[in-house]
LOTOR-523993 format. One record per residue: residue number from 1; chain; x, y, z of N, C-alpha, C, O in turn. Coordinates in pm, whole numbers, plus 50000, padded with zeros to 5 digits. Atoms other than C-alpha are relative to their C-alpha. Layout:
BEGIN
ATOM   n chain  n.px  n.py  n.pz ca.px ca.py ca.pz  c.px  c.py  c.pz  o.px  o.py  o.pz
ATOM NUM     A     X     Y     Z     X     Y     Z     X     Y     Z     X     Y     Z
...
***
This chain:
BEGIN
ATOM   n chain  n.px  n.py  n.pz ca.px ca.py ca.pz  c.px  c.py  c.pz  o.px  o.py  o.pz
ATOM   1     A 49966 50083 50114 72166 98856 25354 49888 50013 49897 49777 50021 49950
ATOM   2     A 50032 50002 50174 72022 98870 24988 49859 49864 50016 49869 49775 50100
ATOM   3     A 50094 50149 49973 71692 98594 24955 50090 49946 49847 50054 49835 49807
ATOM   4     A 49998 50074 50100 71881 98529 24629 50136 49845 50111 50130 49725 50136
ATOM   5     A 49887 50114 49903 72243 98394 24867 49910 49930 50097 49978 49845 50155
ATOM   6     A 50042 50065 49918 71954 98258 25099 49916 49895 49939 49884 49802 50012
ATOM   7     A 50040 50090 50098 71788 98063 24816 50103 49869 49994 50093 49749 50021
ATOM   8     A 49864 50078 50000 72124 97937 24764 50043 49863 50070 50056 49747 50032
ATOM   9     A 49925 50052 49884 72259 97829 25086 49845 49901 50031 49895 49803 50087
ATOM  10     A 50147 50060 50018 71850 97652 25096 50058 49843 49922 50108 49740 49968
ATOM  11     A 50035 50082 50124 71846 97446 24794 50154 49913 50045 50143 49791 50048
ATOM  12     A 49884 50093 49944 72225 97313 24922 49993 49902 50063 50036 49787 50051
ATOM  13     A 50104 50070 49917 72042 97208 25154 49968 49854 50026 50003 49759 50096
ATOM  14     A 50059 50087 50005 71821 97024 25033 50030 49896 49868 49943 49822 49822
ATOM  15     A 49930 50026 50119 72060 96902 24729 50046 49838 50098 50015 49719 50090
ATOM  16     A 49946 50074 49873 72237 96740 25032 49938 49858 50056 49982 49746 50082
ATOM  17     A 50112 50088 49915 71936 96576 25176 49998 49838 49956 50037 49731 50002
ATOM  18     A 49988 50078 50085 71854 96404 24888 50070 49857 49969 50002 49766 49922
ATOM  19     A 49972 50098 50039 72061 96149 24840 50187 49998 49954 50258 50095 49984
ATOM  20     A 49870 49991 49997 72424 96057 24739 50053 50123 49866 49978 50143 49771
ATOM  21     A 49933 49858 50089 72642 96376 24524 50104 50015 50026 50148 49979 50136
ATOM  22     A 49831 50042 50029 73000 96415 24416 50003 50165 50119 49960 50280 50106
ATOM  23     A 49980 49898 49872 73088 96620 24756 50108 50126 49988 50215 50098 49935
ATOM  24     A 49926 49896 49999 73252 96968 24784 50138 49968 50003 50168 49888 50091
ATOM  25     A 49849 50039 49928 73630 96937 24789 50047 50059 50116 50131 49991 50175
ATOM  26     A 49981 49919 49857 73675 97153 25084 49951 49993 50062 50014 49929 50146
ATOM  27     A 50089 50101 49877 73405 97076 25321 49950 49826 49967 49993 49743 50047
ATOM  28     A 50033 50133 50008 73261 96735 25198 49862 50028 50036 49798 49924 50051
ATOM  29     A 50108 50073 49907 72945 96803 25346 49903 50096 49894 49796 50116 49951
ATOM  30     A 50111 49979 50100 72739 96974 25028 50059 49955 49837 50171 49905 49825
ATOM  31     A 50032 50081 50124 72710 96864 24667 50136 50114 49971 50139 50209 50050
ATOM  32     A 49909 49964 50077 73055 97010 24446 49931 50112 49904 49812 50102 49872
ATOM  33     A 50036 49907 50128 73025 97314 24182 50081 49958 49854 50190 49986 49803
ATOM  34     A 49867 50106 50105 73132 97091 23901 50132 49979 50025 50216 50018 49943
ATOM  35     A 49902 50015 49968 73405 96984 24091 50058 50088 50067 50152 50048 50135
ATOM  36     A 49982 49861 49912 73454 97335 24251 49949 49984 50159 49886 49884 50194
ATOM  37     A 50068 49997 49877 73362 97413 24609 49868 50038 49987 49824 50061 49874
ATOM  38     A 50114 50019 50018 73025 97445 24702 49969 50119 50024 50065 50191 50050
ATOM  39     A 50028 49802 49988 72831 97827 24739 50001 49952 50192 49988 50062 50246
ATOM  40     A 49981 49949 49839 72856 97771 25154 50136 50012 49939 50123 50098 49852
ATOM  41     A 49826 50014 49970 73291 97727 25124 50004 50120 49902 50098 50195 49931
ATOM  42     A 50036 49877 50116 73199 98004 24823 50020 50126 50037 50111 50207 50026
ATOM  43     A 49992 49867 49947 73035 98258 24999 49994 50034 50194 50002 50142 50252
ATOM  44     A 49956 49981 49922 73057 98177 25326 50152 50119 50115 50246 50051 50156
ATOM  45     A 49893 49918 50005 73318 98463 25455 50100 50099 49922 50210 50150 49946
ATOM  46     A 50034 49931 50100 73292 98632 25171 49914 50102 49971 49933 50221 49999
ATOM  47     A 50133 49919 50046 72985 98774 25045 49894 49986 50137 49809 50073 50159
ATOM  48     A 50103 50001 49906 72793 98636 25365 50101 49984 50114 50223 49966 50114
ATOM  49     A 49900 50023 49818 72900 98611 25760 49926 49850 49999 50015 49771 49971
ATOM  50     A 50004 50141 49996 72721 98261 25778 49799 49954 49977 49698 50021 49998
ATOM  51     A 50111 50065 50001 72427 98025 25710 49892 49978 50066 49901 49876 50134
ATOM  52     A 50085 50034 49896 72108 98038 25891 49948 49852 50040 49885 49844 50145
ATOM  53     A 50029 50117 49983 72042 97685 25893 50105 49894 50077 50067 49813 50162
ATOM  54     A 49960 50047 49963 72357 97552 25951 50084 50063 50173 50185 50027 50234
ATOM  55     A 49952 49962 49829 72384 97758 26320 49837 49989 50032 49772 50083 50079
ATOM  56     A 50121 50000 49957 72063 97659 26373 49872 50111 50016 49789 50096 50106
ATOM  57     A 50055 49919 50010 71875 97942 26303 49874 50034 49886 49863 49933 49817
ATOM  58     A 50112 50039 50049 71552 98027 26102 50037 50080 49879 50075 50197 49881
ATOM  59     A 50047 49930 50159 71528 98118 25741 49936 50158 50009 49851 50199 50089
ATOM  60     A 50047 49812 49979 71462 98513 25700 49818 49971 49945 49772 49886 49870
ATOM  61     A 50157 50020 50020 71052 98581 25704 49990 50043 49874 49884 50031 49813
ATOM  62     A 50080 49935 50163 71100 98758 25345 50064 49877 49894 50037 49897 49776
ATOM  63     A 49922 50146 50039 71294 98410 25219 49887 49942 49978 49838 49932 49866
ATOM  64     A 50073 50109 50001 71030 98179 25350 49826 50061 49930 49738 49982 49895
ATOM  65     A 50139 49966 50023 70704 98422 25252 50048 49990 49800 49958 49970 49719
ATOM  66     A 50029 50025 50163 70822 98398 24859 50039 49858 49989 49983 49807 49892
ATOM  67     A 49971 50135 50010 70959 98047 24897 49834 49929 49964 49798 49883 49855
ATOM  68     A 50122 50016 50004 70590 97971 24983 49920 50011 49866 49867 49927 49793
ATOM  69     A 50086 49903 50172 70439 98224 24672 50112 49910 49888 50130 49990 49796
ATOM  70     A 49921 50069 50116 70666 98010 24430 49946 49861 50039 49864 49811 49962
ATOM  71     A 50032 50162 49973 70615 97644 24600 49798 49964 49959 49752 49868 49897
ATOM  72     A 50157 49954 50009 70194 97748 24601 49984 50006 49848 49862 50000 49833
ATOM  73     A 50063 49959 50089 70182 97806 24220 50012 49888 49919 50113 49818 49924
ATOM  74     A 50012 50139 50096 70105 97536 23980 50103 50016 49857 50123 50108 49778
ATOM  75     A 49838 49993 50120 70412 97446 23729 49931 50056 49911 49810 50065 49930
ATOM  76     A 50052 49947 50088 70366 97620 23402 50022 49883 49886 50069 49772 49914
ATOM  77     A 50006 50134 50076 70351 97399 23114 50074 50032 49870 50083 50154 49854
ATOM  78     A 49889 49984 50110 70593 97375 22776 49959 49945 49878 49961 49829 49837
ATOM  79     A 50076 50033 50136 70423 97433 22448 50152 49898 49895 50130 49855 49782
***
């Protein structure tokens, strides 16, 4: 899988986590694409065979080593 579809299927995630969000119409169980399904019901069986997180499985090591190099760098600032 792509770190961009593993970004993705991530941030759903943690969209999820968060707090209450107008729910997928087809699963219910991640945040809506303006009212659309969500990128798991998306690309789930599609573009990907399935989610590492939600079969319990670990985030790819080239995912979590730039996740890191992005989370590590201090925001940039807006002249």
């Amino acid at each position: 899988m792509c770190v961009t579809c593993e970004h993705m299927l991530y941030e759903e995630h943690r969209s999820a986590e968060a707090g209450p969000f107008d729910p997928c119409p087809e699963c219910k169980k991640f945040p809506s694409n303006d009212g659309k399904e969500c990128y798991h019901c998306f690309s789930i069986g599609n573009t990907i065979d399935e989610c590492p997180e939600c079969q319990g499985q670990p985030w790819s090591e080239e995912f979590l080593v730039i996740k890191e190099e992005i989370e590590s760098q201090p925001p940039g600032t807006i002249h």
